[in-house]
N, C-alpha and C positions, 0 to 999 in steps of 0.2 A: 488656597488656605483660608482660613476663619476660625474667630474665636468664640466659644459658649459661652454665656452668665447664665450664672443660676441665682436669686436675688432672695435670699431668706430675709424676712422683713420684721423680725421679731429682737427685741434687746431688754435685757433683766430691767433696766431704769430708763428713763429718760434723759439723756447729756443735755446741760442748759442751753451748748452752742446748736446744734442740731436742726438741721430744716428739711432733713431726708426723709422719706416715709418709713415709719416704721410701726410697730405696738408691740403692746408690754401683755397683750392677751395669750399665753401660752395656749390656752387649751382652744383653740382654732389650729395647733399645728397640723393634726392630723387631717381634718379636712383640708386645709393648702396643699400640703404633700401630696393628698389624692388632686386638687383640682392639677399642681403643677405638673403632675403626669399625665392627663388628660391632655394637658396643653402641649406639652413633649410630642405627644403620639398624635395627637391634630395636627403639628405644623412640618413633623417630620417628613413630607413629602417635598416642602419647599427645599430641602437642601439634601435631596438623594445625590445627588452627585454631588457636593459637597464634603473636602475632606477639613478637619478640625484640628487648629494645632494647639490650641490654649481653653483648658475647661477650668473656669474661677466660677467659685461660690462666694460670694461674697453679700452686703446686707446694709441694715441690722448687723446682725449678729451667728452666724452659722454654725460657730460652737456649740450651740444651743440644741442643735441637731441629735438625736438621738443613734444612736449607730444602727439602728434597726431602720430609721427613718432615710437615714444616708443610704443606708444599702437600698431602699425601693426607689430612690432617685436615681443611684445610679447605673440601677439595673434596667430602669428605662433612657436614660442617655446614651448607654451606649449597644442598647437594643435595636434602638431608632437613629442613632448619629453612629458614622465613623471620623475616631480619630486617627492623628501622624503614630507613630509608635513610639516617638518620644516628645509626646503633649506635653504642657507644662502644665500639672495641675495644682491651683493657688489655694489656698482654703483660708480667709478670712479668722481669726480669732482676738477672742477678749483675752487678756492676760488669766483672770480668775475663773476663766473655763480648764487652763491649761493644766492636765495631768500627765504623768510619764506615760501610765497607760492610754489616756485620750491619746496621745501623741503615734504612739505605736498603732492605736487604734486606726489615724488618718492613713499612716503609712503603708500597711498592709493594705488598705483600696485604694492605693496609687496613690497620694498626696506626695508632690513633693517639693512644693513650695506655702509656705507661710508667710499670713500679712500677719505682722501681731500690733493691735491697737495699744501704744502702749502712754503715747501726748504727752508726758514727762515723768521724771522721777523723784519727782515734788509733792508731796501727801497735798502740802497746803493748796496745789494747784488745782491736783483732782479732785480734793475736794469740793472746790470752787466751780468746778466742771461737771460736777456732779458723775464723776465716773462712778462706776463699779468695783473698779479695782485700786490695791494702793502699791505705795511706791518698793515695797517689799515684795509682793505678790509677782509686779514686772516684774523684777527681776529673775526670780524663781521661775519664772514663765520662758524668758530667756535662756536660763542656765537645761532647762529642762526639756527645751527644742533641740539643744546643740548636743547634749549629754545623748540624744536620742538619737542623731546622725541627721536633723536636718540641717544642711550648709545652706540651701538657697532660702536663703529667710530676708523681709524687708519688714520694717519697723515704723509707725506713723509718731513721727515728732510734731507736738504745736510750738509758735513763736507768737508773740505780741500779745501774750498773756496778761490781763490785768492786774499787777502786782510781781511780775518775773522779770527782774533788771537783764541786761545779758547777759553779767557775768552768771548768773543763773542757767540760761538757756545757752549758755556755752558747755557749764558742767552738765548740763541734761547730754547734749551733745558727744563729748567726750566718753561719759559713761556708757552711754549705746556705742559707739566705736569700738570701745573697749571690750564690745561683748563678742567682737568681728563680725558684724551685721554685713552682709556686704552689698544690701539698696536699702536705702533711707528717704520717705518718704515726710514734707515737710511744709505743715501748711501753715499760713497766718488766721490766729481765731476770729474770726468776722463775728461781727451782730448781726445775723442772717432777720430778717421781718418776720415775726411772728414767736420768735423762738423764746426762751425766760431770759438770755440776756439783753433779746431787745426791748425787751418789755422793762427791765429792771434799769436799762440806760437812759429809757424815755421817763422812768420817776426820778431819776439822778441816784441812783442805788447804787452805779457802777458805771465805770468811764474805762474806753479803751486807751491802752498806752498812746504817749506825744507820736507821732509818725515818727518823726531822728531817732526812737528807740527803736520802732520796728527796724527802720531799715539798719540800725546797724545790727540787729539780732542776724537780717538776712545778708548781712555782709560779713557776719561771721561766719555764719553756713558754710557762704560759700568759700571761703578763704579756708577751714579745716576741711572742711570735706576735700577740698582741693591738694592741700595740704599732704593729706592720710591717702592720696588715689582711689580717690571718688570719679566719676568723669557726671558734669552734669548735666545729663541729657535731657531732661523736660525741667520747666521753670520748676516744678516742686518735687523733681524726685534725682537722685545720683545715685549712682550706682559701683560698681569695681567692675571692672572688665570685663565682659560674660554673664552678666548678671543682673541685665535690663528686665523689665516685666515686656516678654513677649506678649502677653494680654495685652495692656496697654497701648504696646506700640500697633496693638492692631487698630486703637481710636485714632490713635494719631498720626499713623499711616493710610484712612481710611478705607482697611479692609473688613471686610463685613463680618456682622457679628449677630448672632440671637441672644436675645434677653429671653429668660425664662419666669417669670412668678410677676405678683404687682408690681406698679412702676417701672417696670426691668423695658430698657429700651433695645430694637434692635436696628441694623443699617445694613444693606446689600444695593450696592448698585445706586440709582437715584431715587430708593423706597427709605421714609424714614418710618417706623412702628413705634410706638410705647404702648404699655401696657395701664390702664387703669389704677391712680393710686388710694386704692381703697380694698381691702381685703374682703371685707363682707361682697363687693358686689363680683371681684375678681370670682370668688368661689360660687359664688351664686349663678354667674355666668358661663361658665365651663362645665357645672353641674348641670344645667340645663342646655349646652351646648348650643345658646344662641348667638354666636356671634361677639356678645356686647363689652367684651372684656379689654379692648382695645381699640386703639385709631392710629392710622396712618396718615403721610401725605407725600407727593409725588416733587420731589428737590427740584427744584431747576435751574438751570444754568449757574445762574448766580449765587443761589443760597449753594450749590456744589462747590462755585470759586471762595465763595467767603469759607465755607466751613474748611475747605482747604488751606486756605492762609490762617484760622482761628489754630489749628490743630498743630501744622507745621512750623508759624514761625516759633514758636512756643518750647519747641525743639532744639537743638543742638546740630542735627539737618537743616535747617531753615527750608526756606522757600525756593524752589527752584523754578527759574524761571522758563527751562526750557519743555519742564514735567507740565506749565500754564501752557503753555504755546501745544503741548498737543493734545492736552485732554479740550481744553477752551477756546484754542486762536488766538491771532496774533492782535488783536485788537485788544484783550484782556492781558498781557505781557505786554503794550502800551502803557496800560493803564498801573499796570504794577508799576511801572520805572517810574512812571510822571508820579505816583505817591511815593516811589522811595526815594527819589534822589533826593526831595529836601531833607529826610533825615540820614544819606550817606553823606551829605555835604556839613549834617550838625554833629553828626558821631554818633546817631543811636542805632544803625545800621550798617553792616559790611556787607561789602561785596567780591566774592569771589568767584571768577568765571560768572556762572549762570547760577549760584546761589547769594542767594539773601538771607543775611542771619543778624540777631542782634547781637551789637556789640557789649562791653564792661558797662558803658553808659544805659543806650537802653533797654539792659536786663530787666531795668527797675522803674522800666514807661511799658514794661511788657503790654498790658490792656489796654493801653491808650494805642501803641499804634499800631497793635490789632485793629481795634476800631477803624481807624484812619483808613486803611484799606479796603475797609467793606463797601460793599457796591449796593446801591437798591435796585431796585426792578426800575 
């Protein structure tokens, strides 16, 4: 099994948090669409036998897609790829793309999951965000997936918003439950380098909230979502029983995956690929058909153990120790015990049988002792 990206790299505005590749240049879509079938139908011999159980378009912005534009993508995916018979297909959207008809639209070509961007129900927030959409618009966006028949839908909430107390980002919270979302995706807004908030934090224009604010935003999180029967399976995403992002768990399961368009990264085996993040030369280079649109590198041992512990403990499976011992050897399951035990011995770490998982405590050292674990060459 394996999962597809397809990476539409196009968005109405620029979000001020943002450090993803993207442009606001609309009229290059139709040449990406031809380059990204080019690319479709060049790589399509690497995964002949390969069968696909998760096809996500995701971005940018994929709403933005034209249905005419959708239909030639998809007529070369599944020209050139076979999927499971019940793939899960995700389709990425902006709240203010969303129409009843766009919706029926996605459904009649298989869609039958949605991410819908939606980061709060706070005008003052998004606006501050620089989103596209407002807090009414979500909503209707919401009302009008579900009126439509789609149930598997997941929802992107931000927390540690400059200016959003958490009785705030509780009622954000509540209100998307209320919609029966049933996966919740939930990230803390970072000043990523480069992007207008970090620019506007290095003039003193804007300051991210006290840390004791963030973490109790995320320790509300997790206390309703727990609450409501969420299970929370990856540090930033819960879901209701059934209702995991198979995509997903295909990164953090490390099962292989093809990225399709700029930037779009893929993984099989010990090959990692990405794609060039520049549109002008992505398309220039598949039009010409030299080569130059991508770079690989060949994982080894260790960047395969690390990326395995980065991926897994991160999870709700954690780390298994006996899955080490037979992809790696027993020298590297040495090596995992001797960095865990001083944190099963501090509590940020359990162990049960042959898995390691983080405990209540360190949920909230998640990155740090990831880190710890990693190995160099």
């Amino acid at each position: 099994m394996a999962g597809f990206y397809v990476h539409i790299p196009f968005c109405r505005q620029a979000c001020r948090y943002c450090d993803f590749y993207f442009t606001v240049s609309l009229k290059y879509m139709p040449d990406l669409v031809k380059a990204m079938i080019a690319e479709m139908e060049m790589r399509a011999g690497e995964y002949s036998g390969q069968l696909f159980e998760t096809l996500y378009f995701g971005g940018g912005t994929p709403s933005l897609l034209t249905m005419d534009d959708l239909d030639r993508l998809l007529e070369t995916v599944y020209r050139c790829y076979h999927f499971s018979e019940d793939v899960e297909f995700t389709f990425e959207v902006n709240p203010d793309d969303l129409t009843v008809q766009y919706i029926h639209d996605l459904k009649a070509r298989g869609v039958n999951r949605l991410s819908i961007g939606i980061q709060s129900f706070r005008d003052q927030d998004l606006n501050l965000m620089r989103r596209s959409h407002s807090a009414e618009t979500a909503r209707k966006a919401l009302s009008f997936a579900l009126e439509a028949g789609i149930t598997n839908m997941s929802a992107d909430l931000m927390y540690g918003v400059p200016g959003m107390s958490t009785g705030d980002f509780v009622k954000n919270l509540e209100e998307l439950i209320q919609f029966g979302i049933p996966h919740i995706s939930a990230y803390h807004l970072t000043f990523e380098e480069g992007t207008v908030f970090d620019h506007w934090k290095k003039r003193g224009r804007i300051s991210p909230p006290p840390e004791d604010e963030s973490l109790q935003q995320y320790a509300a999180l997790r206390k309703i979502t727990k609450k409501k029967g969420y299970l929370h399976y990856e540090i930033s995403n819960f879901a209701q029983e059934g209702f995991f992002s198979r995509h997903n768990l295909n990164y953090w399961k490390q099962i292989p995956y093809i990225g399709i368009g700029p930037s779009a990264h893929s993984y099989a085996g010990d090959i990692r690929r990405w794609n060039i993040s520049s549109l002008s030369k992505y398309i220039s280079s598949l039009q010409n058909m030299d080569g130059k649109y991508f770079d690989k590198e060949i994982l080894t041992v260790v960047d395969l153990y690390n990326e395995y512990v980065l991926t897994s403990l991160r999870t709700m499976w954690g780390i298994n120790t006996d899955e080490i011992g037979r992809r790696f050897g027993d020298n590297y399951v040495k090596y995992t015990m001797e960095t865990a035990n001083k944190f099963i011995r501090g509590g940020e770490l359990k162990m049960n049988d042959s898995i390691l998982c983080l405990s209540e405590k360190g949920i909230y050292l998640a990155d740090y002792l990831v880190r710890e674990f990693f190995m160099t060459e």
